[in-house]
N, C-alpha and C positions, 0 to 999 in steps of 0.2 A: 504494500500500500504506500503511495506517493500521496503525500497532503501538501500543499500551499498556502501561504496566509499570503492574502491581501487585506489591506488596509480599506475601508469603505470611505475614508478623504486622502486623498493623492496628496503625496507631502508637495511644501510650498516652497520649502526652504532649496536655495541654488547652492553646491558645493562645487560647480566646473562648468565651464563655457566655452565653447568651440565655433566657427564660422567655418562654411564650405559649401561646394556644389554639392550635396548629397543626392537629393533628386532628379536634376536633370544639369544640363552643365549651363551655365551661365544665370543659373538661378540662386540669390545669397541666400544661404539660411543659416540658422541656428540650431545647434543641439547644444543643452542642457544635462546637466545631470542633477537628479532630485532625490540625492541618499542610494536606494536601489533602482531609480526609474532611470530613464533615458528619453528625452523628450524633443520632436523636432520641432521646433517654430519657423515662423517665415512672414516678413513684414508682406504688407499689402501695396496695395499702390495710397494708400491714404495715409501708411505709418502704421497700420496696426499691426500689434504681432497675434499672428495665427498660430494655436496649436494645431500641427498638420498628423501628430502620430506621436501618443506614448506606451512604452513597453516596457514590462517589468524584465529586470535584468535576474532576480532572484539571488540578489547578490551585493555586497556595497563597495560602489565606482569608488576607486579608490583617484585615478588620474584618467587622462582620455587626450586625445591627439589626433588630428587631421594627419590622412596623409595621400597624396597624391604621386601614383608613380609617371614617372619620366614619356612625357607624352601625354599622359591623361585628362581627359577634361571632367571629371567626378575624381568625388575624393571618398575613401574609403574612413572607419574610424576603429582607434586604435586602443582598447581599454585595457587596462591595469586595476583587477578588481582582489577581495579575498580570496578568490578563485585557486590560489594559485600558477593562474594561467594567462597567457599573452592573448588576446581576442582580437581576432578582423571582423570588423562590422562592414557591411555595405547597406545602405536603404534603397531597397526593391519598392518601387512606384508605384506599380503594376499590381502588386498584393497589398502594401500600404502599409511596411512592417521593416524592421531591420532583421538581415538576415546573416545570421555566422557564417563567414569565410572559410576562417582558420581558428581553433584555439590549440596552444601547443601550452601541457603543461611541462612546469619547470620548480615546482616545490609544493609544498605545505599547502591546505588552505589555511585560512584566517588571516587574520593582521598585526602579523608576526614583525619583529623589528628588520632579520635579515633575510628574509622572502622576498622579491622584489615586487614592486609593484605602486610602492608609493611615489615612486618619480617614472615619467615617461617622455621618451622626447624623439624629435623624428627629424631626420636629414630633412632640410630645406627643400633639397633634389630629388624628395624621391628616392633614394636609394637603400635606407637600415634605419632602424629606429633601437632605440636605446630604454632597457627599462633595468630601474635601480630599484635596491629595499634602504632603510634608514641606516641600515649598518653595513658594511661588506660586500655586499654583493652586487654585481652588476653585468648585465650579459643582453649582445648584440647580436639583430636578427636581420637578416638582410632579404627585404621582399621584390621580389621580381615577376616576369611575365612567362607562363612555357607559352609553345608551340602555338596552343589554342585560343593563347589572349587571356588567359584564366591567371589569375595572379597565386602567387609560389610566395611559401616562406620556408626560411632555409633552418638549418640547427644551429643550435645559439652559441655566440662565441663569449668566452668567459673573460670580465673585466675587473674581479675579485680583488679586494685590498683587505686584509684583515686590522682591526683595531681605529676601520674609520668610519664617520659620520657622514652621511651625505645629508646638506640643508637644501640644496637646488640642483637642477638640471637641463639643459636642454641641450639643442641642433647649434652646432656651429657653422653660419654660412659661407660656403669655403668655393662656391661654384660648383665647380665638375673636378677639386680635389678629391682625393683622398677622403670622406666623411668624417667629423670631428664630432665632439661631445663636450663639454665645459661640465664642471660639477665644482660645488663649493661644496669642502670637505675641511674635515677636522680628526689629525690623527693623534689618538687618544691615548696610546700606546705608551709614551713617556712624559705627561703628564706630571707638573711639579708643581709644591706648594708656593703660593704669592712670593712675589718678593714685597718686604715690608717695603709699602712707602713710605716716605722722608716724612715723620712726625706722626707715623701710625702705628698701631699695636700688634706686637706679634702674635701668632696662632690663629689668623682670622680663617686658616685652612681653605679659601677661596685659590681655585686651581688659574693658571694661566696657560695658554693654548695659544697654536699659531693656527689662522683657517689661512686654508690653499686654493688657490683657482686652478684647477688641475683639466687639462685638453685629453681628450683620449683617440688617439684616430685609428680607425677602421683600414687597415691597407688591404683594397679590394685586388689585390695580386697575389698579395702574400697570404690572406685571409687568415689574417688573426689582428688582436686589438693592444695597442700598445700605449703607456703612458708617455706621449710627447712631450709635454711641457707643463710646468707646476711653479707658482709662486704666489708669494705670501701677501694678501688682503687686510683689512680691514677687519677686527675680530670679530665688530658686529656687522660682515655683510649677511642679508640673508635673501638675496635674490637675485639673478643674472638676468638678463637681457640679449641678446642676437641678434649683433647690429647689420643689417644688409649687406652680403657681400658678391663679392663675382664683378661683372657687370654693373651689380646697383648699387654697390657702396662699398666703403674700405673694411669691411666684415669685423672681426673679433665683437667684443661683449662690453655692455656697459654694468658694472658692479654695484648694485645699491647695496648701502649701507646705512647706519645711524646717519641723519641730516648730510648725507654727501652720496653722490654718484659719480664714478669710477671708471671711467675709456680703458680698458684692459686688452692687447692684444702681444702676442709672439715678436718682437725685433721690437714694440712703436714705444715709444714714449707715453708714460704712464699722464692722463689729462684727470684732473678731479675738479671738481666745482661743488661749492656749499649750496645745500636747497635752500629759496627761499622760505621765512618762518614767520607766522603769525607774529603780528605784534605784541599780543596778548600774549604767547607761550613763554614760560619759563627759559631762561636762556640756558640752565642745569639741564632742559629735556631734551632727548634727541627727536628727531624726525622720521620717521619709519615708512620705508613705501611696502605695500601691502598689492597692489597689482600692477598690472600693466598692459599694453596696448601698442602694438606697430603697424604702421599705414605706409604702402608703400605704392609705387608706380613708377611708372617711368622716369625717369633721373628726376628722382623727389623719395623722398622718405622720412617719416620722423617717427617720435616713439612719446607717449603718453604714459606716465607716472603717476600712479590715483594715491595719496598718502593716507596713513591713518586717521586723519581729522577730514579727511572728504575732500582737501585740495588735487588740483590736476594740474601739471606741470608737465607743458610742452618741452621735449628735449630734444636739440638738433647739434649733428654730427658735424663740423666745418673740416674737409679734407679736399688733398689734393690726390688723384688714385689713389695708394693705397695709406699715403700719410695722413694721419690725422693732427691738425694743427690747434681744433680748440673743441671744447661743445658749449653750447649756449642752453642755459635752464629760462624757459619763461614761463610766466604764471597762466595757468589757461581759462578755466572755472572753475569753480566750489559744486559737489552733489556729494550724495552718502556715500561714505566709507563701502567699497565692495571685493567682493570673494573672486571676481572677473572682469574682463573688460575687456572689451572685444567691438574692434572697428569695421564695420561694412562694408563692402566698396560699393553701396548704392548711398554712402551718406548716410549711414547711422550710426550712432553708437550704443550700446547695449549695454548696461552696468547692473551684475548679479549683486544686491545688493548684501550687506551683512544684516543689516536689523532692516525691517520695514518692506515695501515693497521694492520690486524690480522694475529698472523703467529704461524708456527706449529716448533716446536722446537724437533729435537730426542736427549734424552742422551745421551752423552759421556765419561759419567762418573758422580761421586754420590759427588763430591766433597768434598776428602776426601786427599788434596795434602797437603802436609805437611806443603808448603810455601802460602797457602791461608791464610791471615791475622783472627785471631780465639779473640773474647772475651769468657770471661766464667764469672759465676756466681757466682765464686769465689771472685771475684775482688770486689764486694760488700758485703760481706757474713760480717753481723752486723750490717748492715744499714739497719733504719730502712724504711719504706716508703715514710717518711716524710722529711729525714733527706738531710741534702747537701749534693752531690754528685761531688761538681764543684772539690774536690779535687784528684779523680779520672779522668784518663784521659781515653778520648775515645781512642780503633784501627782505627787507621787512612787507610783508603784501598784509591787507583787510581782506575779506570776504566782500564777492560783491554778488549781485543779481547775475544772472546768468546771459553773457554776452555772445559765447562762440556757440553755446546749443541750447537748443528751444525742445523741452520734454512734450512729447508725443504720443507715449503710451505710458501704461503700467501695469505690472501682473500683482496679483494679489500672494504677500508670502506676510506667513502666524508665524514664522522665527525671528527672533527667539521667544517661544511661551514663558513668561513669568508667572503666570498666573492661572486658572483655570476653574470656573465656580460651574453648577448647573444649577440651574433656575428659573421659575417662571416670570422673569424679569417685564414681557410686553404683555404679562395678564391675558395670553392668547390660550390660555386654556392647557398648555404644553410648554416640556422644558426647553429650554433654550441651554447651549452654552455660553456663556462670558471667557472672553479668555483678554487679559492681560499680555499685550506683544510692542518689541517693538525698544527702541532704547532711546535714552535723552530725549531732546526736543519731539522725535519721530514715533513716540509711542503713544499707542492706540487702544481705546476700550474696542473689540470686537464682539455680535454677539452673533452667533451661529446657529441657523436650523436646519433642521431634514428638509433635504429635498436636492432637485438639482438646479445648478444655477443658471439662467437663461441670457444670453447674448444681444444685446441690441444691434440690431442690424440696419436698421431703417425707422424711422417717424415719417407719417404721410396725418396732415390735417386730414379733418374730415367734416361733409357740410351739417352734418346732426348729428344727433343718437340712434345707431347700429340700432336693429332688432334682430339679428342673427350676420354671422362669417361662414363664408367656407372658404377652403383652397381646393383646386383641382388642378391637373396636369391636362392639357389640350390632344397628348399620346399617351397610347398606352407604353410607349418605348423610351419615353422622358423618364430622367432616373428622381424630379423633384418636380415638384407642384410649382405651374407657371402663370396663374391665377388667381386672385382672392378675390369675392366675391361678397361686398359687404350689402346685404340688405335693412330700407328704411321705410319709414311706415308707408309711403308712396313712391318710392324709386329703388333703384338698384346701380350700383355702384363697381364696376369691375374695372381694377387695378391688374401690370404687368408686374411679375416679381424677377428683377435682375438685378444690377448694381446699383439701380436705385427703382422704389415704388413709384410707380407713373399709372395715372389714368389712361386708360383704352377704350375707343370708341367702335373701333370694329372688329369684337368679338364673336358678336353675332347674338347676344344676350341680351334681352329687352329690358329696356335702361327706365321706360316711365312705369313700373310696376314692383310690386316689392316681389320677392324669389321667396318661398317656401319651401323648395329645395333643389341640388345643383350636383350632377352627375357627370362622370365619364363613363362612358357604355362601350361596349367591344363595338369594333369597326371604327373607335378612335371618334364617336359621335358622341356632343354633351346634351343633353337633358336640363333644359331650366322649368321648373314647376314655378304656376307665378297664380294669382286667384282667378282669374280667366282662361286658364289651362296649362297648356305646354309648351315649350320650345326646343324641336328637333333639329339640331345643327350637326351638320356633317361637311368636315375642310374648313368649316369656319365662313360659308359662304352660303350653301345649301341650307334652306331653313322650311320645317314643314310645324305647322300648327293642331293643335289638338283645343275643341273648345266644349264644355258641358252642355249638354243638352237642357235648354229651356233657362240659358242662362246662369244658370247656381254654377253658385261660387267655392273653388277648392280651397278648403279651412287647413288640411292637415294630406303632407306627401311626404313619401321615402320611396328609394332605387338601392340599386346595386347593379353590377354591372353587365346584366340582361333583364333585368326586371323593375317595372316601375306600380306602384300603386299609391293612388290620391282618394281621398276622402272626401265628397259633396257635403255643402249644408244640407240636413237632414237625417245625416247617418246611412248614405249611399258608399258602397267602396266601388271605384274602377281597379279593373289590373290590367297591367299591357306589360308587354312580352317581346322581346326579340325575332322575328322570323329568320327565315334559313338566311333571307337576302339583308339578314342586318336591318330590317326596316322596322321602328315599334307599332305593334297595332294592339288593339283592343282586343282582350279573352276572353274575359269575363267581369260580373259585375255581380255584387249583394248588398241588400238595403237591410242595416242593422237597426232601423227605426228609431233610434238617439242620436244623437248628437257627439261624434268621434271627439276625443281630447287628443290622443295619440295614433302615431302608427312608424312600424319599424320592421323591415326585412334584414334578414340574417342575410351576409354574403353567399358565394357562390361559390361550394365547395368545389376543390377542384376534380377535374372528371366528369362533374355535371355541368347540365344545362341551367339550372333553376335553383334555387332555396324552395321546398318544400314548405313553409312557414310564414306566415307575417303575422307580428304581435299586435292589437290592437285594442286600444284603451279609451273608455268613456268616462261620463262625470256620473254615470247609475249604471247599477247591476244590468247586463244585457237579460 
């Protein structure tokens, strides 16, 4: 026996964010990951983000990566979960699901410190991807095409260091070298007690460590992985960056660290620049960047810095081929601290938020104002990495209104719950949850009930008060309802349902009379019942009429889709019926001698011709 638990509300909370062609190629989208889900989005032409497809992974994403092989216009994805196992995803259109490529296991499940899987990172090119655990272990899979166009992964080459720490990971853009890997690492191994500082107490037993920025490259001849080059950082970096290389820029890594970012590359001269810092902050605190973001295109590129307090810091590369001579920090806007961030190449930006909701942001500009507050690289040029910097003064920025992007959507995310009551808090007769979410300024009372949540898709005025809607489909071959049908005490009302609700005058359905009821019938003919009879439209142009004898007026009708029956003042029923030629005619008829309230036919089993049945209801005993 195999059991599953799902969860009956889909978590909210974002832990990883990706962009790529998943479905078709030149289409941007977004996958998400939500704890064990997997989730595609995909903006609209209006800015909204659509959920196109989510799927239980039955497992929790640990990391996840885009990766596109050499040629391809889709992009496959590459997760790292408790699984103990490396996974190729691809999303199949056609069925409307992600489908397993390849999983190749390589350890343990769970989430274990030296099992890999915590860190994932993928050649720029196309070529091998890279997956680390927290401690030791690290091993390279090189994916490629056979014969059939079917994509291959090979066995994994082993990049193993004992006694070290990986904080970060990724692709080094190197063009069409040799494949690189950068990791900030910390080898643990001989580990010593503090050195007392000048006027401080001994035994404080606080360790001191050197962290490494350490290249690893893939030699696709030699096929195996070697440690290239390694040198000593910042103790508090804890994130790397992959600055454009090949063609589109001078490559290596920018190192963030405590309030500094860090031009790091093999031969170049080491560039650091201080972040700009709230005025308000402590000058004792450091500055932390928490994500990040690169945008890139044709000879242009830059890379986006979200910090811990919600600031975004545009950072640009100044080089000549492959020297790099400065980089420039400029202040961009303020939104909430997020877990991702990820730029679109249709103009948007997307930020997985930490507390609160997740929102879609469009460009307004590349922030590039004259009077946005700018450090540069300069301003340290001589110092060495070690050196005081207290004599240097940070760019002091404020928070302002949001100038480069204009928010455009938002998804609704309950993380973090602080709190959680059930309660009949709106006196609707049933419990509600309250739940407490959300942090500082951004937190929210929320209160939650059964049911599902409905979409606004469209507003259409309207000239009164409805006395009934329908939708129907004009085919029976149409896979959604292309009609709404609002009737009023004297007219009838038919709207087209596409990208937006618009009124239509040649449906072929009588507009000065109210509708009683409104069918689609085999032969792809609709049925409008109206108090003067009927209306038989076939193609939308062909219309034949049906009128009660001696005048009396139909009080009460229902169809289905060969069968129609209306009810006269008086308590008369008609039936009519489909013939062989598709055409409705009249079967039969019974006078129930009261006055019908209701009447209702069951569908049209399939196999049959007919429902056997109609239910019908008066205001006395028949």
């Amino acid at each position: 026996m195999h059991l599953y638990s799902l969860t009956l509300q889909r978590a909210t909370a974002i832990t990883g964010a990706i962009c790529g062609n998943f479905s078709a190629p030149r289409v941007q989208e977004l996958v998400v990951a939500r704890g064990k889900l997997l989730e595609l989005l995909r903006p609209d032409d209006s800015g909204k983000l659509q959920s196109v497809h989510v799927q239980e992974v039955f497992g929790i994403i640990r990391s996840m990566q885009p990766f596109r092989l050499l040629g391809g216009n889709r992009d496959y994805i590459v997760v790292g979960s408790d699984s103990g196992k490396i996974t190729v995803l691809e999303y199949k259109a056609e069925s409307r699901c992600f489908v397993r490529i390849h999983s190749e296991t390589f350890g343990k499940s769970g989430c274990r410190r030296i099992v890999p899987g915590q860190f994932l990172a993928a050649d720029p090119r196309g070529r091998a991807v890279m997956i680390g655990a927290m401690e030791k272990q690290k091993l390279v899979y090189t994916l490629n095409r056979d014969s059939a166009a079917n994509l291959t992964i090979s066995s994994p080459l082993e990049a193993h260091k004992g006694h070290t720490l990986t904080f970060d990971l990724i692709g080094v853009d190197v063009g069409f070298d040799n494949p690189i890997f950068a990791a900030l690492e910390v080898d643990y191994d001989d580990l010593a007690p503090a050195q007392v500082a000048e006027g401080g107490e001994e035994g404080t037993g606080e360790p001191t460590y050197t962290k490494q920025l350490t290249y690893y490259e893939y030699d696709l001849g030699l096929n195996n992985v070697t440690r290239m080059w390694s040198d000593t950082v910042d103790p508090t970096a804890n994130m790397i960056v992959a600055v454009p290389g090949g063609d589109d820029g001078p490559g290596g890594v920018l190192v963030c660290s405590e309030s500094f970012v860090t031009y790091r590359a093999p031969n170049q001269p080491e560039r650091r620049c201080l972040l700009p810092r709230r005025k308000d902050m402590p000058s004792e605190h450091g500055l932390l960047v928490v994500s990040h973001a690169v945008h890139r295109q044709k000879d242009l590129f830059f890379v986006l810095l979200h910090t811990e307090l919600g600031d975004i810091y545009k950072v640009t590369v100044v080089y000549a081929g492959t020297l790099v001579s400065e980089i420039i920090v400029r202040y961009f806007d303020s939104i909430p601290p997020s877990v991702a961030l990820v730029i679109l190449k249709t103009g948007f930006l997307f930020s997985a938020s930490e507390a609160g909701n997740h929102n879609l942001y469009q460009f307004q500009g590349v922030g590039d104002d004259a009077d946005s507050p700018t450090a540069t690289s300069k301003q340290l040029e001589g110092a060495e990495a070690d050196q005081n910097v207290d004599g240097v003064e940070a760019v002091l920025i404020e928070p302002r209104a949001l100038r480069n992007l204009l928010l455009v959507d938002e998804l609704d995310n309950l993380g973090p719950l602080t709190e959680l009551k059930a309660a009949d808090v709106a006196r609707e007769g049933s419990t509600q949850l309250c739940a407490l979410s959300g942090r500082g300024p951004r937190s929210t009372v929320r209160v939650l009930r059964h049911g599902l949540a409905v979409a606004e898709m469209a507003v259409s005025e309207l000239p009164g008060t409805p006395t009934a809607v329908w939708t129907v489909r004009t085919s029976a071959a149409a896979q959604f309802d292309s009609l709404i049908v609002v009737s009023f005490v004297n007219a009838t009302l038919v709207l087209s349902i596409g990208e937006t609700v618009e009124e239509v005058t040649d449906s072929g359905l009588l507009a000065s009379s109210p509708t009683l009821a409104v069918q689609l019938l085999d032969g792809d003919a609709l049925c409008q019942v109206h108090p003067s009879g009927y209306r038989f439209i076939r193609g939308g142009h062909a219309v034949s009429e049906w009128r009660p004898p001696n005048s009396r007026p139909v009080t009460r009708a229902t169809a289905n889709s060969r069968q129609v029956v209306v009810a006269l003042s008086g308590g008369e029923l008609v039936y009519f019926e489909l013939n062989a030629l598709n055409a409705l005619v009249e079967t039969d008829k019974k006078d129930l001698g009261q006055e019908i309230s209701c009447v209702e036919l069951a569908a049209v089993p399939a196999g049959r011709q007919r429902a056997r049945f109609v239910a019908v209801g008066s205001y006395a005993p028949f």
